[in-house]
C-alpha positions as CSV (number, residue, x, y, z in Angstrom):
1,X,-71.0,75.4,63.4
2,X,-67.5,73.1,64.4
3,X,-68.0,71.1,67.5
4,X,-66.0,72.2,70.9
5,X,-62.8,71.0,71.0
6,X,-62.3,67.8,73.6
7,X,-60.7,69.2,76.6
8,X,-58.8,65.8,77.0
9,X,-56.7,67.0,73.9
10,X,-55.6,70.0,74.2
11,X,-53.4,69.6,70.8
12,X,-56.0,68.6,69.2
13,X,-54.1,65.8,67.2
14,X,-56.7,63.3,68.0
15,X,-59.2,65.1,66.9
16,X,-61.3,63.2,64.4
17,X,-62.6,66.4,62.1
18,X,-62.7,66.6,58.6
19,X,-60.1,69.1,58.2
20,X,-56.5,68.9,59.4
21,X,-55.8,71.4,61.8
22,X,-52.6,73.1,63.3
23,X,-52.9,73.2,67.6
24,X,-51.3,76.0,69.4
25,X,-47.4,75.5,69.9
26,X,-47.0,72.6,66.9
27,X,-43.7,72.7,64.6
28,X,-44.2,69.6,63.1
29,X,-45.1,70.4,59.8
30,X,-46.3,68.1,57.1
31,X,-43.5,67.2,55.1
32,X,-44.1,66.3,51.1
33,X,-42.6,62.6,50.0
34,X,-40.3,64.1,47.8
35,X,-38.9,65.7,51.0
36,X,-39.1,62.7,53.1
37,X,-37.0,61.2,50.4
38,X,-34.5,63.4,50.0
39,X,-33.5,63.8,54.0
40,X,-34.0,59.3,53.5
41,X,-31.4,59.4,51.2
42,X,-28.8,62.4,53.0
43,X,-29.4,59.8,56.1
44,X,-28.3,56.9,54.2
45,X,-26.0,58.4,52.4
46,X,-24.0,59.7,55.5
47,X,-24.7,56.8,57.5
48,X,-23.2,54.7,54.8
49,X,-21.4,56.5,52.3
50,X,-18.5,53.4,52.0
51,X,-19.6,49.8,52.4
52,X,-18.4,46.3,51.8
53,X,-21.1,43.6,50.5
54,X,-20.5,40.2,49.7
55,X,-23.1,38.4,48.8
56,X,-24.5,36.6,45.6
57,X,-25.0,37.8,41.7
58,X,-28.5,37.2,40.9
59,X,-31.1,39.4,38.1
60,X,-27.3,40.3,36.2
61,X,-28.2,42.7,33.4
62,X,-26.4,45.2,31.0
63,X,-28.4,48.6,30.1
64,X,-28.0,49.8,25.9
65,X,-26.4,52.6,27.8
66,X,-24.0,50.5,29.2
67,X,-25.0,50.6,32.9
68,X,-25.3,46.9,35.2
69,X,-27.4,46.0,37.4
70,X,-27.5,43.2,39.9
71,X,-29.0,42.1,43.3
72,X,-26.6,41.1,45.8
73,X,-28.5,38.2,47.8
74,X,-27.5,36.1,51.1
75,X,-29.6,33.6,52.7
76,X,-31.8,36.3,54.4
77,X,-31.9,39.1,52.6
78,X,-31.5,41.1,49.1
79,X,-30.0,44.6,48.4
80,X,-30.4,46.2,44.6
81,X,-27.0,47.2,43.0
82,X,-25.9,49.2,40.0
83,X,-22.6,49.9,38.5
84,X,-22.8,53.1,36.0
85,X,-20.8,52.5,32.7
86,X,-17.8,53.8,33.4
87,X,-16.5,51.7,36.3
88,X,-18.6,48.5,34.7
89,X,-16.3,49.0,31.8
90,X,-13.3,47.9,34.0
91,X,-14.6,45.0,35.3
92,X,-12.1,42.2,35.3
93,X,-14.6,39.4,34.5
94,X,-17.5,38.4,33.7
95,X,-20.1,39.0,36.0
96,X,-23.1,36.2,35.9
97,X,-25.9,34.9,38.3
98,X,-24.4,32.9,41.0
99,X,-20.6,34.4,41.8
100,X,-19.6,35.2,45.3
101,X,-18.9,38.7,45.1
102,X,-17.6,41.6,46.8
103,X,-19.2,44.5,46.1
104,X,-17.6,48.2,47.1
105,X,-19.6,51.2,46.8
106,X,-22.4,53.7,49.2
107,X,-25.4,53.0,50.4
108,X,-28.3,55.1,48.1
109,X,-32.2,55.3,47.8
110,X,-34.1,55.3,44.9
111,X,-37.1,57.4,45.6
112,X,-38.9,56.2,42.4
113,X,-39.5,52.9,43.8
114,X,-39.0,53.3,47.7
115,X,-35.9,51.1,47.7
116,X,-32.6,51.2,49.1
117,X,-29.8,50.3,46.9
118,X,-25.8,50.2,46.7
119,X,-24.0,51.8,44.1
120,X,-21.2,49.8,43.1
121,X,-17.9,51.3,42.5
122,X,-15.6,48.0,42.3
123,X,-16.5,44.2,41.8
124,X,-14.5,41.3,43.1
125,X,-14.8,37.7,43.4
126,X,-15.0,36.6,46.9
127,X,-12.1,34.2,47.1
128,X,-10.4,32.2,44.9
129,X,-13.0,29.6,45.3
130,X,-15.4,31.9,43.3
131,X,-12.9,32.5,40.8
132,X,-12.3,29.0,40.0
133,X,-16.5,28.7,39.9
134,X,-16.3,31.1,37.4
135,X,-13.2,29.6,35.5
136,X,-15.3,26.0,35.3
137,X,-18.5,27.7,34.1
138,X,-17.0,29.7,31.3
139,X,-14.8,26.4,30.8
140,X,-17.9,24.6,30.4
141,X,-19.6,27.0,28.3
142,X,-17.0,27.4,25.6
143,X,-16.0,23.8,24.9
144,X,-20.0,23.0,24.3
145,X,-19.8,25.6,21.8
146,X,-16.4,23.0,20.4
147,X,-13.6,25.9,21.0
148,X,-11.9,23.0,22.7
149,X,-12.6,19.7,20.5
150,X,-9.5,18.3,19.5
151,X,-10.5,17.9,15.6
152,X,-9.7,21.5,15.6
153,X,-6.1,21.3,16.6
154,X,-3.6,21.9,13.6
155,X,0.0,20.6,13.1
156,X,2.6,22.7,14.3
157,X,5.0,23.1,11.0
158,X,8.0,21.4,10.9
159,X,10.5,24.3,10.6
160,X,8.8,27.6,10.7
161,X,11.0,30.9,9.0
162,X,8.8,33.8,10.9
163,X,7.6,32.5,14.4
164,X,5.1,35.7,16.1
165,X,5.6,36.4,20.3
166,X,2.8,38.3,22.1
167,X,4.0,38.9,25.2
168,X,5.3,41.5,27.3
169,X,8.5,43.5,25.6
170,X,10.0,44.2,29.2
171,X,9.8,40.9,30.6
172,X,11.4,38.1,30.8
173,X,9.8,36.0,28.9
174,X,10.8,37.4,25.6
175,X,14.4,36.9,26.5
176,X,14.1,33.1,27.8
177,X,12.5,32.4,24.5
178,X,15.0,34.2,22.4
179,X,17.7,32.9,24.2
180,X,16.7,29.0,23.3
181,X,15.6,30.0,19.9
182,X,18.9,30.8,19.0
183,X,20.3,28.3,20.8
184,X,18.4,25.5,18.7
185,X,17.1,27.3,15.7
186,X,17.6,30.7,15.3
187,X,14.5,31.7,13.5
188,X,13.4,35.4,12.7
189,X,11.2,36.5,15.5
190,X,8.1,39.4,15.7
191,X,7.1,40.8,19.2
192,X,4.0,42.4,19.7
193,X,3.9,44.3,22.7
194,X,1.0,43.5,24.8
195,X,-0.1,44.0,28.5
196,X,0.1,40.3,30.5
197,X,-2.5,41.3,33.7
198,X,-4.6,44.1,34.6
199,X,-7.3,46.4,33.1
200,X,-7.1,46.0,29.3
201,X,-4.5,43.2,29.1
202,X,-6.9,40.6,27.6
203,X,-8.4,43.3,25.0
204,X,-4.8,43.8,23.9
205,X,-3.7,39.9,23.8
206,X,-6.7,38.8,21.6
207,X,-6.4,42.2,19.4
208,X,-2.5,41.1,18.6
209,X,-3.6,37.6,18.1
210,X,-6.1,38.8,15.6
211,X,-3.7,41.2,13.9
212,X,-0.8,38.2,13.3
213,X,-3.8,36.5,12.1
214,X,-5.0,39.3,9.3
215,X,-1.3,39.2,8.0
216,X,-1.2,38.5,4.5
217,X,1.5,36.4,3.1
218,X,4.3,38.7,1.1
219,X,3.2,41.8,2.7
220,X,5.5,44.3,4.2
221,X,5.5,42.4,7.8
222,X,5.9,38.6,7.3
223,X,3.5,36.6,8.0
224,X,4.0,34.3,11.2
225,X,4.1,30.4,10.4
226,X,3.5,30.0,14.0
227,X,1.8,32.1,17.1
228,X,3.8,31.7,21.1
229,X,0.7,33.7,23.2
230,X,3.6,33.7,26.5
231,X,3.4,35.1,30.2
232,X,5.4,34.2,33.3
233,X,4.4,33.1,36.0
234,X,1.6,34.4,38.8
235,X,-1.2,33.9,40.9
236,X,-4.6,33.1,39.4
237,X,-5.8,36.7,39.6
238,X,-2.5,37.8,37.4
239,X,-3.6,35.1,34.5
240,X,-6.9,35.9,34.6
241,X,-6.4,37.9,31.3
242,X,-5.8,34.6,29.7
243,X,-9.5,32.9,30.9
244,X,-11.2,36.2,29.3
245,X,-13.7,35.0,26.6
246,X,-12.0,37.3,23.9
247,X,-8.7,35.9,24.3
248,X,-10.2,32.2,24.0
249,X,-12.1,33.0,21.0
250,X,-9.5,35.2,19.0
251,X,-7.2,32.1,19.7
252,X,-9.6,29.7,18.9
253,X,-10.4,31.5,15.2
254,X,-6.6,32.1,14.6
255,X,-5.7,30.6,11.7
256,X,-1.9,30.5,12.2
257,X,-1.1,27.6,14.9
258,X,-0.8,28.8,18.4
259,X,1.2,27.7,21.4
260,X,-0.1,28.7,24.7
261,X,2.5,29.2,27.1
262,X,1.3,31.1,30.1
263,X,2.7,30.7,33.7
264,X,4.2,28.1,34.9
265,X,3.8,23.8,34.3
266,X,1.1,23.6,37.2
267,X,-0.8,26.9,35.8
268,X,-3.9,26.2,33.5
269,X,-5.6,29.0,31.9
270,X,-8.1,29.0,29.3
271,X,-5.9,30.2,26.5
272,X,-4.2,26.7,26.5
273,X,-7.4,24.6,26.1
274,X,-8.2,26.8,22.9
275,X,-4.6,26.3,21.5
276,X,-2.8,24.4,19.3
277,X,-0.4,23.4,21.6
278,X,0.1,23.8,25.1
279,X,3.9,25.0,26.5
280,X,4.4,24.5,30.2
281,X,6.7,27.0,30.0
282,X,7.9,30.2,27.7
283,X,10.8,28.4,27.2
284,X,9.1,24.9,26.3
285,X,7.2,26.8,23.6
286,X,10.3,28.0,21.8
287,X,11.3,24.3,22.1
288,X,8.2,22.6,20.7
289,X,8.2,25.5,17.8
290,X,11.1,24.6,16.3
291,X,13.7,21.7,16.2
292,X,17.8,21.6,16.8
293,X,20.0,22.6,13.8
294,X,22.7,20.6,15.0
295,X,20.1,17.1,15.7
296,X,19.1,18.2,11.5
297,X,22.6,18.3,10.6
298,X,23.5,14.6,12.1
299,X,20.2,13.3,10.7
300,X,20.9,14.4,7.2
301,X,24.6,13.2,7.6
302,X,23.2,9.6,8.6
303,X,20.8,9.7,5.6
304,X,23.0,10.7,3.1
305,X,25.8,7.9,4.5
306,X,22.7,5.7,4.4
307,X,22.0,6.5,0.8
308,X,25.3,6.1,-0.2
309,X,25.0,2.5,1.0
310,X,21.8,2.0,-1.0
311,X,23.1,3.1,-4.0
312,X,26.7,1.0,-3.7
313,X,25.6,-1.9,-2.3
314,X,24.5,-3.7,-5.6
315,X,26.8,-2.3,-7.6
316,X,29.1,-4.2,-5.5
317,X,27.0,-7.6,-5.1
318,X,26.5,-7.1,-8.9
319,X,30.8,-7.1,-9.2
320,X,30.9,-10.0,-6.7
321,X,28.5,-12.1,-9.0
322,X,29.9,-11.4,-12.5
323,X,33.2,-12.0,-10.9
324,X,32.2,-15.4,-9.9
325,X,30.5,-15.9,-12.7
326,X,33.8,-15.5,-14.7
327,X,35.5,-17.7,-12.7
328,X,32.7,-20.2,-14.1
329,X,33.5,-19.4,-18.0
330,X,35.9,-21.5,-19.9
331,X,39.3,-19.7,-20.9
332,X,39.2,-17.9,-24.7
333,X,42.0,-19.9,-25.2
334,X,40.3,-23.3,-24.7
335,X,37.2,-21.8,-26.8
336,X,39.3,-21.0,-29.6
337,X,41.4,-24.2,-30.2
338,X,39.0,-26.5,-31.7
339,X,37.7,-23.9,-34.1
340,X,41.5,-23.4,-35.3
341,X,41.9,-27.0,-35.6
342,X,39.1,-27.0,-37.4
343,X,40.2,-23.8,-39.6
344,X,43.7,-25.7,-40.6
345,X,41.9,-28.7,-41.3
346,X,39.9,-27.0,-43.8
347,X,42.1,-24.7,-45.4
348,X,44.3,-28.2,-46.0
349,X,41.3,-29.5,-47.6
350,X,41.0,-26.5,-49.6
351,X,44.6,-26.6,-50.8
352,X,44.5,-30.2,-51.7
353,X,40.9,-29.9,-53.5
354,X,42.4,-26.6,-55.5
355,X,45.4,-29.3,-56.7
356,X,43.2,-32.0,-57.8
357,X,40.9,-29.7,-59.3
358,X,44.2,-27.6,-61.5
359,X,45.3,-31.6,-62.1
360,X,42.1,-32.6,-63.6
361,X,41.5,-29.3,-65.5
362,X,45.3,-29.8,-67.1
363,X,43.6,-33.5,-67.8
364,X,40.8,-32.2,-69.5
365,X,42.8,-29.8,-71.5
366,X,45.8,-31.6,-72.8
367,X,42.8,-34.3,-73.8
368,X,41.1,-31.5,-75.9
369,X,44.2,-30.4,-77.0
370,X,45.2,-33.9,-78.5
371,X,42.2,-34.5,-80.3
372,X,42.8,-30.9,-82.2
373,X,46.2,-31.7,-83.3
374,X,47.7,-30.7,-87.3
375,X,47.7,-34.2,-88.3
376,X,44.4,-35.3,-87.6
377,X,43.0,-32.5,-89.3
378,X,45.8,-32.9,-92.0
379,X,44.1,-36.5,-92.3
380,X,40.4,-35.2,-91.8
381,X,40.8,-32.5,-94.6
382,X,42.5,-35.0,-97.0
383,X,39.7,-37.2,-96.4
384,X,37.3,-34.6,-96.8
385,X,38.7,-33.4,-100.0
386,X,38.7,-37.2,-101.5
387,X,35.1,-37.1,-100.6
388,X,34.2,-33.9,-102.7
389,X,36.7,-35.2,-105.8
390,X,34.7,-38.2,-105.7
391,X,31.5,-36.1,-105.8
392,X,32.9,-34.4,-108.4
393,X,33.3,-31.0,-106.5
394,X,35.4,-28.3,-108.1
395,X,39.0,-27.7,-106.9
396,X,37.7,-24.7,-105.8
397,X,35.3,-25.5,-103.8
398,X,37.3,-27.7,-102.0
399,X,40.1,-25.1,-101.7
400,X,37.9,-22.8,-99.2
401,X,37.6,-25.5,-96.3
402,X,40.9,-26.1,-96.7
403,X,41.9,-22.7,-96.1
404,X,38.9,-22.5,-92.9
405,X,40.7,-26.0,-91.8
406,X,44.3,-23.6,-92.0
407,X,43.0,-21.2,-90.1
408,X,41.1,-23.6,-87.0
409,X,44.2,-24.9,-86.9
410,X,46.0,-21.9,-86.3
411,X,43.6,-20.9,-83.7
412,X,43.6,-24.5,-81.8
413,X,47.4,-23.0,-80.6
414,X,45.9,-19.9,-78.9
415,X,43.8,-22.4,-77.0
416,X,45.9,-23.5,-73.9
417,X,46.3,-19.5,-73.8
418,X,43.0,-19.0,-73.4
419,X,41.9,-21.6,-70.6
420,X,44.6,-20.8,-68.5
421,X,43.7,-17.0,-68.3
422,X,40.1,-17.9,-66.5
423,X,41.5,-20.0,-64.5
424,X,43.7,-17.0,-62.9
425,X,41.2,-14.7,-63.0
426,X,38.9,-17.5,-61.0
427,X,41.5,-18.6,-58.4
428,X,41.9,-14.6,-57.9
429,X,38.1,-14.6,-57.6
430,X,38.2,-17.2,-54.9
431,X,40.5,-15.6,-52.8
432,X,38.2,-12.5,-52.4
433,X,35.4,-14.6,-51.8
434,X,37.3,-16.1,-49.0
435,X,38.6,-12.9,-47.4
436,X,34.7,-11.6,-48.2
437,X,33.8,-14.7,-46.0
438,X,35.7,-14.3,-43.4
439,X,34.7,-10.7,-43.0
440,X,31.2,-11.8,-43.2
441,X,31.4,-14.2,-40.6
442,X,28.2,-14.4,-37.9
443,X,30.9,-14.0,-35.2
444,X,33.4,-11.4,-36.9
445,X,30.9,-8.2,-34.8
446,X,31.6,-9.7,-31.6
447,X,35.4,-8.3,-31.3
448,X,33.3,-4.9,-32.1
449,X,31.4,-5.1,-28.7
450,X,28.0,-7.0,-29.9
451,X,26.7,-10.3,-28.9
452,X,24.7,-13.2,-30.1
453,X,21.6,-14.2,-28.0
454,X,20.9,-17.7,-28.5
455,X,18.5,-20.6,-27.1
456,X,19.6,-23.8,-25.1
457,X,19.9,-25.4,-28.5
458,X,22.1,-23.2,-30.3
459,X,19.4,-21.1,-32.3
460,X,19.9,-17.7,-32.4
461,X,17.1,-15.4,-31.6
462,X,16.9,-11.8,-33.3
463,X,13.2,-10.7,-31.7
464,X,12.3,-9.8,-28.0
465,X,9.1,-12.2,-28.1
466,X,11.4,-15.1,-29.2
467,X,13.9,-14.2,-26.3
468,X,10.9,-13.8,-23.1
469,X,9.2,-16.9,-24.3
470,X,12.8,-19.0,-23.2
471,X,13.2,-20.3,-20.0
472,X,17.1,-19.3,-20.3
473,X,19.2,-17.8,-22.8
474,X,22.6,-17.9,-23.8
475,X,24.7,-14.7,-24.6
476,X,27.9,-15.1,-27.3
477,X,30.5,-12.5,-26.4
478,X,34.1,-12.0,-27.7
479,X,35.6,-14.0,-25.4
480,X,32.5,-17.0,-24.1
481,X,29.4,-17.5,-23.6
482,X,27.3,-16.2,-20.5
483,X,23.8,-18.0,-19.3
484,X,21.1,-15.4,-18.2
485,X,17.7,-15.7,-17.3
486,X,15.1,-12.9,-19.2
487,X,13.8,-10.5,-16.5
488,X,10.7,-9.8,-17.9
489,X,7.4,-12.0,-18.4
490,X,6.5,-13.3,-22.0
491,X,4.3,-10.3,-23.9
492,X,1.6,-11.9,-26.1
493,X,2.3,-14.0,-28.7
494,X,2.7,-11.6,-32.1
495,X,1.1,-12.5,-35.2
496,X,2.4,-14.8,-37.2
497,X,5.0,-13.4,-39.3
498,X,5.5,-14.5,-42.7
499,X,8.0,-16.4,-44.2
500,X,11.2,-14.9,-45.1
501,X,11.6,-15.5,-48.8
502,X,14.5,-18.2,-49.8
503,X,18.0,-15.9,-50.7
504,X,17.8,-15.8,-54.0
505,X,20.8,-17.2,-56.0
506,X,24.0,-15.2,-56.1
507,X,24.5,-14.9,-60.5
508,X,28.4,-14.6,-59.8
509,X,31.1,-17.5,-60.0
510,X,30.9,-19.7,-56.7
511,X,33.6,-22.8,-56.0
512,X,31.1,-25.1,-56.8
513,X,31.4,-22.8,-60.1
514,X,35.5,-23.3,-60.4
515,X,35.3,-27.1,-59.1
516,X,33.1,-29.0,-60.7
């Protein structure tokens, strides 16, 4: 049987029993957590259905399915957030524990847990100041893993053919550089049309740097020799496409040389640390990519003029010295005197020994000619025959040496005949050894354009090793003699050479032969 209820309670609500009981005029029904969680949330919800946070990134994640979540954090307090795929896909950076953010969205519950959260519809960095944290952090990151190090910095080429833009095809930069690349260079030039700020800009910048980058020399689009990544100028929020990690990196593994010229000479972005080069302005990057054809023309003129120098100057130092050289050599005519002196005084010798040799052969002759006269062999035979009577010879015997006698003595008058017919045909024989001689003389091939190298002393030297080992040499020409020094060091000695064998005698008539 239930106890009585307490008169002091007419509700019965503080009633301690077992079972829970409904008083008399109650309409506060038990409600279910799922309930109390749903009319939580339609509160918040409609309380705050469009909120500003700023606070701090802490607990950053990335679901597989492509969801973040955060905690946004102050020095009091921490809120949950989460970002579904779709707007975390537009984020304009890169979210990381630490940034000062600003975080748009509602105010939600998450009855699972029995937390509030916000759901985060747009991100932004609180300040500049918090943009710049973020610049120097992902600064920092990238150049410890060497994007930056300056060993990785190529050579810009000299004088590309194909330079590659990507920039923006409406703006202003294209024309600036086009304008000064024709002005110094004109070069063939290919654009590829990019966004230069907002959602999607640096996706499209690092995917064209990539693409000149996969060209393939002599394919159907040229192949860039050099990279200008170009924007104007803006605020840091405007080149922020150019601190996003995937346009570092596709620069950074380009392997055409880049130029980074993005914003103006104060503006710094990312994209210029990982480049080859850094432009300070559009137009400085056309500058720097390639040089002035009319600054190429003068250069080559001067080198050429130079050249022509180089190559004229000895030539005429080498005219000055053989012309004073000449100046040093004796006249031909003062070289060829004494040897005509001496060529008269020998062919007088020649004439006079000729006479005295024709006087003394007449000499010898007329002598010959006297002892083989009729009337000493008259007197010889008769003598001879008076010799054989008295030793009692026959007539005829004696009669036969008579008769040879006759006929000696017949021949005796053919001699003077006979001698003077070798001596023509010798003195004929002597004057073609004499023209012979002088076409054979040592010096005749020197009015044919060859030369005699000789010693100090006069010997003439026919080998190359005799000619280095001198200390000077003397060249006979036509008209003199020129003293020259060898150029080139003494080779080894040679082997010993042997002997040239002794000219062996000459079998036909010489003078000596004709005179004695």
């Amino acid at each position: 049987m239930a106890p009585p209820p307490n008169s002091d309670d007419p509700t019965g609500l503080n009633d301690a029993g077992l079972v829970a009981r409904t008083g008399a005029g109650d309409n506060a029904q038990p409600l279910t957590i799922s309930e109390i969680s749903a009319l939580l949330k339609r509160t918040v919800e409609d309380r705050f259905g469009f909120v500003r946070l700023r606070g701090e990134l802490s607990g950053v994640k990335r679901a597989a399915s492509g969801h973040f979540y955060c905690a946004l954090k102050d020095e009091g307090a921490v809120i949950d957030g989460v970002m579904w795929k779709g707007n975390a896909a537009r984020l304009n950076f890169r979210a990381e524990d630490g940034l000062e953010v600003i975080a748009t969205g509602k105010l939600t519950t998450y009855p699972g847990r029995s937390k509030y959260q916000i759901v985060i519809d747009s991100l932004e960095l609180a300040g500049e100041g918090a943009l710049l944290a973020l610049l120097e952090k992902t600064r920092a990151r990238l150049a410890a893993e060497g994007l930056f190090a300056e060993g990785k910095k190529r050579r810009l080429p000299f004088l590309p053919q194909v330079i590659g833009v990507v920039t923006s095809p409406t703006g202003a930069v294209i024309r600036d550089i086009l304008h000064r690349l024709a002005d110094r260079f004109p070069t063939h030039v290919i654009v590829w049309p990019v966004l230069v700020q907002g959602n999607g800009a640096a996706d499209q910048v690092a995917a064209a740097v990539r693409g000149f980058s996969a060209l393939q020399p002599g394919g159907p689009v040229p192949r860039p020799d050099v990279v200008i990544v170009a924007r104007g100028g803006g605020s840091i929020e405007d080149l922020w496409s150019f601190n996003e990690e995937a346009v570092v990196r596709a620069i950074a593994e380009c392997t055409i040389p880049v130029i980074s010229a993005v914003g103006h000479e104060t503006d710094t972005t990312l994209a210029d640390y990982a480049a080859d080069r850094r432009a300070p302005t559009p137009t400085a990057a056309a500058e720097m990519a390639v040089p002035v054809r009319a600054d190429l023309a003068l250069t080559l003129a001067d080198l050429g003029t130079r050249q022509r120098r180089c190559v004229y100057r000895p030539v005429e130092l080498g005219r000055e010295r053989l012309a004073a050289r000449v100046r040093m050599l004796p006249r031909p005519e003062n070289l060829l005197q004494p040897q005509a002196q001496r060529l008269d005084d020998l062919a007088e010798r020649l004439r006079r020994g000729l006479g005295e040799r024709s006087a003394k052969g007449r000499e010898r002759l007329a002598g010959a000619a006297a002892r083989l006269s009729p009337s000493l062999l008259t007197r010889s035979t008769a003598e001879a025959r008076r010799r054989l009577d008295r030793a009692g010879l026959t007539a005829a015997l004696v009669q036969r040496p008579a008769r040879d006698a006759a006929d000696r003595l017949a021949r005796t008058r053919l001699i003077p005949a006979l001698v003077e017919r070798p001596l023509r045909e010798r003195v004929d024989r002597l004057g073609a050894l004499t023209r012979v001689m002088s076409q054979l003389h040592p010096e005749k091939p020197l009015e044919r354009g060859y030369a005699i190298i000789r010693d100090t002393a006069g010997k003439a030297l026919t080998t190359r090793t005799e000619a280095a080992a001198e200390p000077a040499l003397v060249v006979q020409l036509r008209d003199g003699r020129l003293d020259v020094v060898p150029a080139c060091a003494a080779p080894p000695p040679a082997a010993p050479t042997k002997p040239r064998p002794a000219a062996p005698k000459r079998s036909g008539p010489t003078q000596e032969d004709l005179f004695g």
